[in-house]
C-alpha positions as CSV (number, residue, x, y, z in Angstrom):
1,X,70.6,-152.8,-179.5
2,X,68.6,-149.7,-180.0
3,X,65.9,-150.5,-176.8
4,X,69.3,-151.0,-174.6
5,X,71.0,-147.8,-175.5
6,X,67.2,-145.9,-174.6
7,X,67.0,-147.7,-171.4
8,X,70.7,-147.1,-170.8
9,X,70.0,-143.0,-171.5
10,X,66.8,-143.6,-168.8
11,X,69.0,-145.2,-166.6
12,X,72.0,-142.0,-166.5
13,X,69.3,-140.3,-165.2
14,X,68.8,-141.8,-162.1
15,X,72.9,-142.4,-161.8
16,X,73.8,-139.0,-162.0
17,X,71.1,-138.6,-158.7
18,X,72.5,-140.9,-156.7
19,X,75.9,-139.2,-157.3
20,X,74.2,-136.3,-155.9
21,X,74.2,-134.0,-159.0
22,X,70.6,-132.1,-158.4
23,X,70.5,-131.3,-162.3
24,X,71.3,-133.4,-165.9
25,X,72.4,-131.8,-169.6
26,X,71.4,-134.5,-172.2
27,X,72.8,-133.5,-176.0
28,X,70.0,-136.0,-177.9
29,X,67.3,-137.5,-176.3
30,X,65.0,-137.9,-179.7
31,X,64.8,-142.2,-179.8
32,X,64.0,-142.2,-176.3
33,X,60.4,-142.7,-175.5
34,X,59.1,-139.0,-174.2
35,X,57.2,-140.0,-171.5
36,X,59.8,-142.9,-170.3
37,X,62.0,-139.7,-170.2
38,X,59.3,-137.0,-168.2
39,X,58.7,-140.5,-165.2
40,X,62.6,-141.2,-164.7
41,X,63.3,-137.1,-164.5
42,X,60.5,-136.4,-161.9
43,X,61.4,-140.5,-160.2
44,X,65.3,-139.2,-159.9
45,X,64.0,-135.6,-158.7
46,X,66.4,-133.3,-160.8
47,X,66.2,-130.8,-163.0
48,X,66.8,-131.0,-167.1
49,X,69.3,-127.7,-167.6
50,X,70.4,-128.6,-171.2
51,X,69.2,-130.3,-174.5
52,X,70.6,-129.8,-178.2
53,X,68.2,-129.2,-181.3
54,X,68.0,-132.4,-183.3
55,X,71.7,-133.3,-185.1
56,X,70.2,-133.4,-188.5
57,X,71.7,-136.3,-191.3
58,X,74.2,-137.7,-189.1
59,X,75.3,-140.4,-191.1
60,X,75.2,-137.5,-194.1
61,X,77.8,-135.3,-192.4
62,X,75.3,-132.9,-190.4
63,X,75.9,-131.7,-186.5
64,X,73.1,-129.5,-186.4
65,X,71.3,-127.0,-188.5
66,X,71.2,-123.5,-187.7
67,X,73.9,-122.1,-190.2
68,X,73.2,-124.3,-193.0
69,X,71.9,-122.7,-196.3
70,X,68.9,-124.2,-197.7
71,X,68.4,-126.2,-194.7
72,X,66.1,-123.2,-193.1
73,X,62.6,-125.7,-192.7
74,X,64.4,-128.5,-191.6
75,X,66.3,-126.0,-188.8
76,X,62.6,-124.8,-187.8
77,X,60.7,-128.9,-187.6
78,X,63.7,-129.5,-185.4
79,X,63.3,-126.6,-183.5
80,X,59.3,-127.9,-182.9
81,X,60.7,-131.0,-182.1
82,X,63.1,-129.9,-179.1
83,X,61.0,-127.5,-178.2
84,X,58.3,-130.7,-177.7
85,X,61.0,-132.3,-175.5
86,X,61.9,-129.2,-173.9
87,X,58.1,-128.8,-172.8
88,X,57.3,-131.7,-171.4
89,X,61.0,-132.0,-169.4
90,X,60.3,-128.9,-168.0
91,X,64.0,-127.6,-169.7
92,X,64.8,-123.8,-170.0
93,X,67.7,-124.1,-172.5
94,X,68.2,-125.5,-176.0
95,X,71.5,-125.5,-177.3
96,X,70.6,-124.0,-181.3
97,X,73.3,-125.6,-183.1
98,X,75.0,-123.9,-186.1
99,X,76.3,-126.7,-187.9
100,X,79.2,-127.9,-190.6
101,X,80.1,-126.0,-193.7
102,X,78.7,-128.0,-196.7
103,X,80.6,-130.7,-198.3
104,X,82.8,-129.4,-201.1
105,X,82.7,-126.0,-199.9
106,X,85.1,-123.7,-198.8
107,X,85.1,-121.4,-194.9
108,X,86.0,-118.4,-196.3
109,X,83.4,-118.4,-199.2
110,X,80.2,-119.4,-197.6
111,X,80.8,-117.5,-194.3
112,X,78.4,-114.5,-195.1
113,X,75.8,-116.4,-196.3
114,X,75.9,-119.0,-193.0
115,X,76.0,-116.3,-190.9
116,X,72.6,-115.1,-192.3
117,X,70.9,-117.9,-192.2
118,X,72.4,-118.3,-188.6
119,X,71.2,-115.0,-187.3
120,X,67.7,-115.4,-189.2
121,X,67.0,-118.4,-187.7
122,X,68.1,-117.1,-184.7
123,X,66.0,-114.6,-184.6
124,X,63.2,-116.8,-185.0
125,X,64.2,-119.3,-182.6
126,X,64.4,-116.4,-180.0
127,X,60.6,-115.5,-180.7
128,X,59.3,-118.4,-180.0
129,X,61.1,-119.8,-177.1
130,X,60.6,-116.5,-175.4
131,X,56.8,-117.3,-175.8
132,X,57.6,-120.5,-173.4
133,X,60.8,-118.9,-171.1
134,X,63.6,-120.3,-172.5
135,X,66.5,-119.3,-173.7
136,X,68.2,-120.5,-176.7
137,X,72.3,-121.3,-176.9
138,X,74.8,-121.1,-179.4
139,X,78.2,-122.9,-178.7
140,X,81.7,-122.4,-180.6
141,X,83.5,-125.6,-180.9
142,X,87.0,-125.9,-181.7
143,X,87.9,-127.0,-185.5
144,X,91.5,-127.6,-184.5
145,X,91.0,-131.0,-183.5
146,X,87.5,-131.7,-182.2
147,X,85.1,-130.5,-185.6
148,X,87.4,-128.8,-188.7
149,X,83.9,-127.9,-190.8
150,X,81.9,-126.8,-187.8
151,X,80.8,-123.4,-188.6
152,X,80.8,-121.7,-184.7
153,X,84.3,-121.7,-183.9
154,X,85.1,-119.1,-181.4
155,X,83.8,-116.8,-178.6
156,X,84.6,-113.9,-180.7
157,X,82.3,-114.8,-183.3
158,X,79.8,-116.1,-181.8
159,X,79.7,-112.7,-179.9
160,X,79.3,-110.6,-182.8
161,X,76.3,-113.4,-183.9
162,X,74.7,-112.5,-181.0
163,X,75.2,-108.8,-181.5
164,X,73.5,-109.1,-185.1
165,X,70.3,-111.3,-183.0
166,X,70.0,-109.0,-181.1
167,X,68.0,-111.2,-178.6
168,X,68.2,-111.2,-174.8
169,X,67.2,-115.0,-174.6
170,X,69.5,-116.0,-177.2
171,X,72.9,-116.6,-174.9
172,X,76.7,-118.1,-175.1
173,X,77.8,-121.7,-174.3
174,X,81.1,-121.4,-173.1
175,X,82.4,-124.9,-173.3
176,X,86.0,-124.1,-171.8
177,X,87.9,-127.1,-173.6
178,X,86.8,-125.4,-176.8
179,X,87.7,-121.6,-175.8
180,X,91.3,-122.9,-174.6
181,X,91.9,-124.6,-177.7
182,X,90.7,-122.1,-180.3
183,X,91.5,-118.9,-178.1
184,X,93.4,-119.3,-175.0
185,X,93.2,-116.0,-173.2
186,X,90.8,-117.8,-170.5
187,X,90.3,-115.0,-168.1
188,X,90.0,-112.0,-170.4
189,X,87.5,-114.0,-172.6
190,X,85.3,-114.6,-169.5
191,X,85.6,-110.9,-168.3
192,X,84.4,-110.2,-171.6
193,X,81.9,-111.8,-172.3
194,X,80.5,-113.0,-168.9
195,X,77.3,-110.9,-170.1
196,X,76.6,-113.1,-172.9
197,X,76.9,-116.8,-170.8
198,X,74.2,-118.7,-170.1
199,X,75.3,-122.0,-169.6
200,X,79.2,-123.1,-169.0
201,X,80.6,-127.0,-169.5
202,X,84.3,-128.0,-168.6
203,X,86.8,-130.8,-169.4
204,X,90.6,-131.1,-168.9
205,X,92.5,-129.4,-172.5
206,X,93.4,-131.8,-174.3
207,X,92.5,-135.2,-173.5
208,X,88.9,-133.8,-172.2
209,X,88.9,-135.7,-169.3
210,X,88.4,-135.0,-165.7
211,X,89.0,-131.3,-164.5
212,X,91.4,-132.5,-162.4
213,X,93.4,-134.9,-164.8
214,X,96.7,-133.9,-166.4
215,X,96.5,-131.2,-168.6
216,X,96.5,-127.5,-169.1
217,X,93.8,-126.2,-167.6
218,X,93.4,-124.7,-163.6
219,X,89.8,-125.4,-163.0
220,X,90.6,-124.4,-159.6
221,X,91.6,-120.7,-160.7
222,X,88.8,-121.0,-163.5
223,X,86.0,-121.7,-161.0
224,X,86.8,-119.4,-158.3
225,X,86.9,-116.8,-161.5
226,X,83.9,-117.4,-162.1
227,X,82.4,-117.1,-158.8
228,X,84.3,-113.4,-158.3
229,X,82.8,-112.7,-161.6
230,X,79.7,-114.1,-160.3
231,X,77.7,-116.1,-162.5
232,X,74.7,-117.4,-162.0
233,X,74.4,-120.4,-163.8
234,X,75.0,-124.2,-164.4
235,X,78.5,-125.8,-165.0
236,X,78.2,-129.1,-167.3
237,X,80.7,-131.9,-167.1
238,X,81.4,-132.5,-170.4
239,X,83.9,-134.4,-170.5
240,X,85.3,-138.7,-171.0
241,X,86.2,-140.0,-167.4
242,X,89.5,-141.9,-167.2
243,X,88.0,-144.8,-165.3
244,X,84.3,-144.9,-163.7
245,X,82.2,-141.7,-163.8
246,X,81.9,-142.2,-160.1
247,X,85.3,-142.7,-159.3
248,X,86.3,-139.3,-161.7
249,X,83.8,-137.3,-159.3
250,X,86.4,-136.7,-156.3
251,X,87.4,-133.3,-158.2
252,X,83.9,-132.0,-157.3
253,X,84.2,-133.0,-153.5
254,X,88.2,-132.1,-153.2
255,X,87.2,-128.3,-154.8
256,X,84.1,-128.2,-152.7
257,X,86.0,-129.4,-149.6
258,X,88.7,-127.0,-149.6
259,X,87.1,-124.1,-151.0
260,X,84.4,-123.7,-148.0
């Protein structure tokens, strides 16, 4: 089972090529074979935007890391080991990820001490990735209905995170299905903090499906914001196809179509 989902992961790869995507985000690529991974990158002839620090303890309740007291060495061998991955892939971002509140614990009484260990590690990450060129994310997801312990839950505080970092390498994720969700307030959020993005993903609020699928989101208006606002970077599709991956790719070539 194992060796089928790795060669399943190699295979994506190449699949997301011949749908004529020039670049690949991958959250976990750890029990994949590191070399298997380097051939099928440079064989499918894309680039490697995105890749997440290791999740932790799954099965013992971790998604990520960065926030998590106690937890500080096991934050900074996962951060060796992505940044092993990261290396050889040739990949310029690492999404740092924050993590849950502890079991048994309440938000509202761990929050200072989580932020600490957020922004010191943080702070370290950013000194030694900027030592290799790349630039470390942090990403709010939504604890309404996605993740209710994750500890990074809005734009708003993972802004002022990244005030306290202080770091010009360490940049916002703006996953839009979590903004809408926790925030709303699309346009003014992106105005805002535009200067902080490095690395945008999008799905249809709230059945995260395709862009164009029912739902409450105007990617059309959100992507031409973005391009008036110009930025820069990538846009990950993040998001679970109604049918086929291939045959939930016609949103790219209608908004392409009619927006030339």
């Amino acid at each position: 089972m194992r060796n089928e989902y790795r060669r399943r992961r190699l295979s994506r790869i190449s699949a997301a090529a011949a749908a004529g995507f020039q670049a690949v985000e991958a959250a976990w690529l750890y029990e994949s074979d590191l070399e298997q991974l380097r051939r099928a990158r440079e064989a499918a002839g894309v680039e490697l935007v995105l890749i997440n620090t290791p999740p932790g303890d799954i099965k013992g309740g971790d998604l990520g890391l960065g926030a998590v007291p106690g937890r500080e060495a096991e934050f900074r061998q996962g951060l060796d080991l992505a940044l092993k991955y990261a290396r050889a892939l040739e990949c310029k971002r690492i999404h740092l990820m924050a993590g849950r509140v502890p079991m048994g614990s309440q938000r509202k009484a761990v929050a200072k001490e989580m932020e600490a260990v957020f922004v010191q590690n943080l702070k370290y990450a950013a000194d030694i990735l900027s030592k290799e060129g790349i630039t470390g994310l942090i990403e709010p997801i939504n604890t309404r209905i996605t993740d209710p312990r994750y500890f990074l839950d809005s734009p708003h505080q993972a802004a002022e995170i990244l005030e306290k970092v202080g770091k010009p390498n360490i940049k916002l994720q703006m996953d839009v299905f979590h903004w809408q969700i926790m925030d709303g307030n699309l346009t003014q959020n992106i105005q805002q903090y535009l200067p902080l993005i490095g690395h945008v993903q999008v799905a249809q609020v709230p059945g995260r499906n395709e862009p164009d699928s029912a739902g409450e989101l105007d990617y059309r208006y959100l992507f031409n914001t973005l391009e008036r606002l110009q930025y820069q970077g990538y846009i990950g599709c993040e998001y679970k196809p109604l049918g086929s991956t291939q045959e939930g790719l016609g949103w790219i070539r209608d908004y392409c179509t009619h927006s030339e």
